[in-house]
C-alpha positions in Angstrom: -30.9 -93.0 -4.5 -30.5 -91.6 -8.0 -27.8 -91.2 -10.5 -27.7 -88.8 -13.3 -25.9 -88.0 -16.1 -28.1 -86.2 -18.8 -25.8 -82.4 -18.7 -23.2 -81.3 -20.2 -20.1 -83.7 -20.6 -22.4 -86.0 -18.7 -21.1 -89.9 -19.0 -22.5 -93.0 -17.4 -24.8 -96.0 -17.5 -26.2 -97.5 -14.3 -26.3 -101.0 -14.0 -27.5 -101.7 -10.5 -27.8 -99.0 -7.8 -30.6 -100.2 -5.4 -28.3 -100.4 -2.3 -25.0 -97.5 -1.2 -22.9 -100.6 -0.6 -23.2 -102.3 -4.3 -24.2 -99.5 -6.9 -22.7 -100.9 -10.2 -21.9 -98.4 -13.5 -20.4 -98.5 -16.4 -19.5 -96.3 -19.4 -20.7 -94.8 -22.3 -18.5 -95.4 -25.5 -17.7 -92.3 -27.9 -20.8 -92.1 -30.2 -19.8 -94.5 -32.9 -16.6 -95.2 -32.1 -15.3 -98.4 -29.1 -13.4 -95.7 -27.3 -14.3 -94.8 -23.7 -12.8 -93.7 -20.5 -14.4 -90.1 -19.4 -17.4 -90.3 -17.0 -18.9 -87.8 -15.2 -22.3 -88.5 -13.2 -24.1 -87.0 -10.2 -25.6 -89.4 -7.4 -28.5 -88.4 -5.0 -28.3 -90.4 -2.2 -27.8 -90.1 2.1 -25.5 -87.7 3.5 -23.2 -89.5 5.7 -23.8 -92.7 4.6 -20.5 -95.1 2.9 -21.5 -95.7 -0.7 -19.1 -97.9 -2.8 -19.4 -97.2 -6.8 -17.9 -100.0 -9.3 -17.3 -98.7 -12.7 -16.9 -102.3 -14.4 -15.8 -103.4 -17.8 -12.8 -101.2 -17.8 -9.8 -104.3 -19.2 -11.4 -103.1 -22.6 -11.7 -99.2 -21.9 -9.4 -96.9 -24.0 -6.5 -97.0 -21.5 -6.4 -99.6 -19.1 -2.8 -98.3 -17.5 -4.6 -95.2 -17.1 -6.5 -96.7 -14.0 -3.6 -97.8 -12.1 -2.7 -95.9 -9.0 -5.4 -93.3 -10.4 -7.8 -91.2 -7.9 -11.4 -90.0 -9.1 -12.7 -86.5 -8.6 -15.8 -85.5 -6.9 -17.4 -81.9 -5.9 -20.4 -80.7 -4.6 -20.3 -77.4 -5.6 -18.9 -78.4 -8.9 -15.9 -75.5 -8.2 -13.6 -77.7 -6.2 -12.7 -81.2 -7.1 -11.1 -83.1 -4.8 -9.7 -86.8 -5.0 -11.6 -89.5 -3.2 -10.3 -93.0 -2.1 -10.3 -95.5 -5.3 -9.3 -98.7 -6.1 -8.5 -100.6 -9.3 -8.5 -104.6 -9.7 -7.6 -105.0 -13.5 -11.1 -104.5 -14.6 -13.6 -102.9 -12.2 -13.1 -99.1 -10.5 -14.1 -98.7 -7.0 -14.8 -95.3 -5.8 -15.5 -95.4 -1.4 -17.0 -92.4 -0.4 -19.0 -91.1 1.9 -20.7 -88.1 0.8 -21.2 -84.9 2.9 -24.0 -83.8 1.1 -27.1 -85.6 -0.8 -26.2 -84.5 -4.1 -22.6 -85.2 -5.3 -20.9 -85.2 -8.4 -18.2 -88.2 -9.6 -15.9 -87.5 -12.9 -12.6 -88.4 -14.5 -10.9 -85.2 -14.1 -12.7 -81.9 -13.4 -15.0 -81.1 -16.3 -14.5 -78.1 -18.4 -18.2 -76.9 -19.2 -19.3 -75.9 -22.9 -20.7 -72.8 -20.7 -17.4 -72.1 -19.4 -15.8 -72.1 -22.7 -18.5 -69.6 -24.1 -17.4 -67.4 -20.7 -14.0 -67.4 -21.8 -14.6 -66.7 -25.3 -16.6 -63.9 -24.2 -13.7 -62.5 -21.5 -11.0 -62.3 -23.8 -12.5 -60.7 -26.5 -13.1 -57.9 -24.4 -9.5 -57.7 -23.8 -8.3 -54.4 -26.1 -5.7 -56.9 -27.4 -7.9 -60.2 -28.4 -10.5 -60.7 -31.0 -13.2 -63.0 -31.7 -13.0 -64.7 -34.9 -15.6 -67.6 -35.9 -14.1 -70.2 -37.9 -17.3 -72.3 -39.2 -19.5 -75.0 -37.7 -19.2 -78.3 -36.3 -20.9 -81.4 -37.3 -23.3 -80.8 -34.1 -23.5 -77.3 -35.2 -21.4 -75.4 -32.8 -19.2 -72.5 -33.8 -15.3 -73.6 -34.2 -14.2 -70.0 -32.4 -10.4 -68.7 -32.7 -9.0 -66.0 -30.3 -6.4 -64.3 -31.7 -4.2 -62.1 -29.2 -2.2 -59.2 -30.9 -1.9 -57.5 -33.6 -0.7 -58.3 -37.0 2.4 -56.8 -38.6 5.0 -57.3 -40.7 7.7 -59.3 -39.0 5.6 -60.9 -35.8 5.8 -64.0 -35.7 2.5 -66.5 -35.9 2.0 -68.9 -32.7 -0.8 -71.0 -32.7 -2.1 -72.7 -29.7 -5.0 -75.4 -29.9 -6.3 -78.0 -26.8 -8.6 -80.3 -26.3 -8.9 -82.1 -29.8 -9.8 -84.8 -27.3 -12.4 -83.8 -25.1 -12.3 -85.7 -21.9 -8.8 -84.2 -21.9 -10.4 -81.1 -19.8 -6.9 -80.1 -18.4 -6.0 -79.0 -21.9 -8.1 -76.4 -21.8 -7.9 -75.3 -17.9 -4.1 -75.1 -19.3 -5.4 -72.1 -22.0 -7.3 -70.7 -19.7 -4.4 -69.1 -17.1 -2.4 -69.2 -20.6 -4.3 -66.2 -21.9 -5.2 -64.9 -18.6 -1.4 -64.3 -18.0 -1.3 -63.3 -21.8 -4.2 -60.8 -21.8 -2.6 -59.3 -18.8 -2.0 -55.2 -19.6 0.4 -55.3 -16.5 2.6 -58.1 -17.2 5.6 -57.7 -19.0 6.4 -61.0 -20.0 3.0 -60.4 -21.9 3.8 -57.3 -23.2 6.7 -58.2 -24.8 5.6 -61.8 -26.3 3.4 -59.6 -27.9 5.8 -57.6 -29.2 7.0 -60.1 -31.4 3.8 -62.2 -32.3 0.4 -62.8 -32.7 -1.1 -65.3 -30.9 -3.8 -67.8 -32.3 -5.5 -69.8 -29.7 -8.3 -72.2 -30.2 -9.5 -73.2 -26.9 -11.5 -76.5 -27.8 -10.9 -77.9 -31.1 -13.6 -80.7 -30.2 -16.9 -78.8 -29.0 -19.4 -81.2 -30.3 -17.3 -83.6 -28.3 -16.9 -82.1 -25.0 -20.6 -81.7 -24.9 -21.5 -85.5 -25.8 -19.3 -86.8 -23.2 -17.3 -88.1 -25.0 -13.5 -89.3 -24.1 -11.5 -88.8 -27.8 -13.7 -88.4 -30.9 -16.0 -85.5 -32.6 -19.7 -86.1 -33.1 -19.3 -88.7 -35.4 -16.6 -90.7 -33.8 -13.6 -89.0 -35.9 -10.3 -89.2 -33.6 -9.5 -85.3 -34.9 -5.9 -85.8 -33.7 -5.8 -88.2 -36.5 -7.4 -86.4 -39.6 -4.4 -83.8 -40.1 -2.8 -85.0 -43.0 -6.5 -85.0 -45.1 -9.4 -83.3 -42.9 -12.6 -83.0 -44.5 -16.0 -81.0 -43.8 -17.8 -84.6 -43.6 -15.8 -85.6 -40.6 -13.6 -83.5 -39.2 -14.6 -79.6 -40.0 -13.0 -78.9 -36.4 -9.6 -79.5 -38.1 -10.3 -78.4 -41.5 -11.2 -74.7 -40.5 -7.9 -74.7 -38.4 -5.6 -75.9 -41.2 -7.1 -73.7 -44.1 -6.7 -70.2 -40.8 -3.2 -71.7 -40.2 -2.2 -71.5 -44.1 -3.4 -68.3 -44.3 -1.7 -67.3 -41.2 1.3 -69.0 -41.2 2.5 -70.7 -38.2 6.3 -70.1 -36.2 5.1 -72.7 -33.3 3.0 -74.5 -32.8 1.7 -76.3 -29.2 -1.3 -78.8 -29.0 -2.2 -79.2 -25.7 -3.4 -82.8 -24.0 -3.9 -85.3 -21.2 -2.2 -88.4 -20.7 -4.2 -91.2 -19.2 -1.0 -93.5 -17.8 1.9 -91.3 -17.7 1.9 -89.5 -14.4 4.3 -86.4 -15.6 3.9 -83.8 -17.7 6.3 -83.6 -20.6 6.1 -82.8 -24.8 6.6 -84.9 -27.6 8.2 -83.2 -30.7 9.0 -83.8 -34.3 11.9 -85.6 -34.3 10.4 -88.2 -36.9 9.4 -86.0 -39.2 11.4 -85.6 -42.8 12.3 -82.0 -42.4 13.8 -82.3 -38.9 17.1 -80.6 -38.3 19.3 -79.3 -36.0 17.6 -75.8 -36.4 14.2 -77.5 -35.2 16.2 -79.7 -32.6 17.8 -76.5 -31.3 14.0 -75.0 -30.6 13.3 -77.8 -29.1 16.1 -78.0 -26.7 16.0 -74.7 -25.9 12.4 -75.0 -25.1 12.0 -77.6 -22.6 15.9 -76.3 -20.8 13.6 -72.8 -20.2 10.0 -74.2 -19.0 12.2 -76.7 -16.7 13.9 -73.5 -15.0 10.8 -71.7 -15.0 8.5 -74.5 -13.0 9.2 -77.8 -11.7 6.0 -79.8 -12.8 7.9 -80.0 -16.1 10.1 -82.5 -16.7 11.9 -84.1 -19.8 12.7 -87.6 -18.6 9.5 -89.7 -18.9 7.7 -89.6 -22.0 6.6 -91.2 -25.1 9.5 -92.6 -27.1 11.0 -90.9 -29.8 9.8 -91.5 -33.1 12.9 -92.6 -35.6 13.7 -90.2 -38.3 11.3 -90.1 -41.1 8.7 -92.0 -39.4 6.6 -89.7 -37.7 2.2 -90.3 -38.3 2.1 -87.4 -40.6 -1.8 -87.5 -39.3 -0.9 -86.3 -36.0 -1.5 -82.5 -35.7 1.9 -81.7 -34.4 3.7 -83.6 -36.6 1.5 -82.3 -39.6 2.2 -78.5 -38.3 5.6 -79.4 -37.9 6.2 -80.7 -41.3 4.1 -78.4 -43.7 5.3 -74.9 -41.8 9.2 -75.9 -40.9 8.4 -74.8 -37.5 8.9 -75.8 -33.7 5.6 -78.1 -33.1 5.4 -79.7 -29.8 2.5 -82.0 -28.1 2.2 -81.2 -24.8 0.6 -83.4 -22.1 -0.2 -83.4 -18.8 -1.4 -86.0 -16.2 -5.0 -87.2 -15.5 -3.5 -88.6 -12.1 -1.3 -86.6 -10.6 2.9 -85.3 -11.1 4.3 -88.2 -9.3 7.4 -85.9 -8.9 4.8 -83.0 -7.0 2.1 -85.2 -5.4 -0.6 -83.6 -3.8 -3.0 -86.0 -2.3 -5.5 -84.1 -1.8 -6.1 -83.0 -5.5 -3.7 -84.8 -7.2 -2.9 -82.9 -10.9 -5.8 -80.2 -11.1 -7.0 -77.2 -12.9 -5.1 -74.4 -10.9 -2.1 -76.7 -11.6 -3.2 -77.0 -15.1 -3.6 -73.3 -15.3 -0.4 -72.0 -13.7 1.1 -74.3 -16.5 -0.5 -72.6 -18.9 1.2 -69.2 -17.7 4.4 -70.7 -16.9 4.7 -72.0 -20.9 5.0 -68.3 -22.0 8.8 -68.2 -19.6 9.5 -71.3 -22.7 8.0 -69.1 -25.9 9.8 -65.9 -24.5 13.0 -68.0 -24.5 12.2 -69.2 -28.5 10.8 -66.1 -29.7 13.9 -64.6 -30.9 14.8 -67.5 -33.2 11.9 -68.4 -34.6 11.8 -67.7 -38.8 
């Protein structure tokens, strides 16, 4: 028996795994930083054979709701993940499988590889309306890579569309990905006509160096980069640096920052509501926003949520509130599940990257509905 973890996005430390019955793990914290949550590991064991996995130490992990009434993923093929049977006593994760295969992977929610990012880099740019455009280096030394879908003119408006600032948030970026397929679609008139009216700037993984490392929330040197809006710097946060000084020259009309939620089973958007330039224009946006994306899918909801920050007492570090304040424009946080839409359960998969994907496509139904009034 043998358990790995030395690939990309690879998380985990074995304890004790000389029997399938009592195979004890635990998890790697962010690299110089106490946060930790994401693993994602490959065991080598007997087909056939009940294997029970304890991932201990977890009353002190980032998110210790997050593990309540939450279902682990597994694959063998590393294409489908599927939920298997866990349990969750207040400190210690047990995962009860019994494999199909000898070699079987185990992760928080299905990965996003740095090799499937490059792959969609690579596919849209050889879209006739997408470009390429490199925005500098991370601290790992990774290029910080922004698509941008359309072309300029005078009038468009400027949408900007970043995920994964933290990188064991993987559904943020599964979410871009059937976001610009439906975008880069020459056949689909929704598409067509967005792009009409706007160019779209998408930055697919704000945190490269830390999707690679494993990591759950922070950049190569333990920067939580959806903290460093209000003063990012080339020493620790270059991923948000590059993206502010693009977004001033661009300008930005909306703004959506795409994430996972560890506790909340729902997918919903917080806004800027505490921010010192909110008004009934922004309010409007918003409103108008979240009526549309309800009508156009049910996996959206705007019930559950985090709670509304008080006027004037937004954290001006936060991206979207940053966005939000500095360009007078509709900024929303968007999150989805790492468990499952209690309101759409599917046991089988729980919330997922086709789920995650036709998300992504169904947001544009909300931006068509905004487009008009944006300034």
């Amino acid at each position: 028996m043998r358990i790995s973890s030395n690939f990309d996005s690879g998380n985990i430390v074995v304890i004790k795994a000389s029997a399938p019955n009592d195979i004890q793990l635990r998890i790697q914290k962010d690299h110089q930083s106490d946060f930790y949550q994401w693993f994602h590991f490959k065991l080598e064991s007997t087909a056939f054979v009940s294997h029970r996995l304890t991932i201990t130490d977890l009353k002190n992990s980032a998110y210790p709701d997050g593990w309540k009434n939450y279902q682990a993923v597994a694959s063998y093929d590393r294409q489908e993940w599927f939920r298997v049977e866990t349990e969750f006593d207040g400190d210690n994760l047990v995962i009860q499988h019994t494999p199909e295969y000898e070699h079987i992977y185990f992760a928080y929610f299905a990965p996003y590889s740095y090799e499937r990012h490059l792959d969609l880099l690579a596919w849209a740019q050889t879209s006739v309306n997408c470009q390429q455009v490199f925005l500098g280096e991370t601290l790992d030394g990774r290029d910080m890579s922004l698509l941008v879908v359309g072309e300029p003119e005078e009038g468009k408006k400027a949408i900007w569309v970043t995920a994964r600032q933290h990188p064991g948030e993987t559904m943020a970026e599964w979410f871009v990905e059937g976001f610009l397929e439906r975008l880069l679609d020459l056949n689909d008139g929704l598409a067509r006509q967005l792009l009409d009216k706007a160019v779209f700037y998408v930055v697919p993984n704000m945190n490269p160096d830390g999707s690679v490392r494993g990591h759950l929330r922070t950049n190569a040197v333990g920067a939580n980069l959806n903290r460093e809006w209000a003063t990012p710097s080339l020493e620790s946060s270059p991923e948000v640096f590059y993206v502010m000084q693009k977004m001033r020259e661009t300008g930005v009309d909306l703004f959506l920052d795409a994430h996972g939620d560890e506790a909340l089973a729902y997918n919903f958007v917080a806004g800027c509501e505490g921010n010192p330039n909110y008004s009934p224009r922004l309010q409007t946006l918003e409103d108008t926003f979240k009526t549309s994306l309800q009508m156009a899918t049910p996996e959206f909801q705007d019930t559950f949520g985090y709670a509304k920050d008080k006027p004037g007492e937004a954290n001006p570090t936060v991206a979207t509130h940053a966005v939000g304040q500095q360009f007078d424009c509709l900024a929303f946080t968007l999150e989805m599940p790492f468990k499952d839409n209690i309101e759409l359960p599917d046991t089988a998969y729980g919330w997922s990257p086709l789920r995650s994907k036709q998300l992504g496509e169904d947001v544009l139904i909300a931006m068509r509905s905004v487009i008009d009034m944006l300034r």
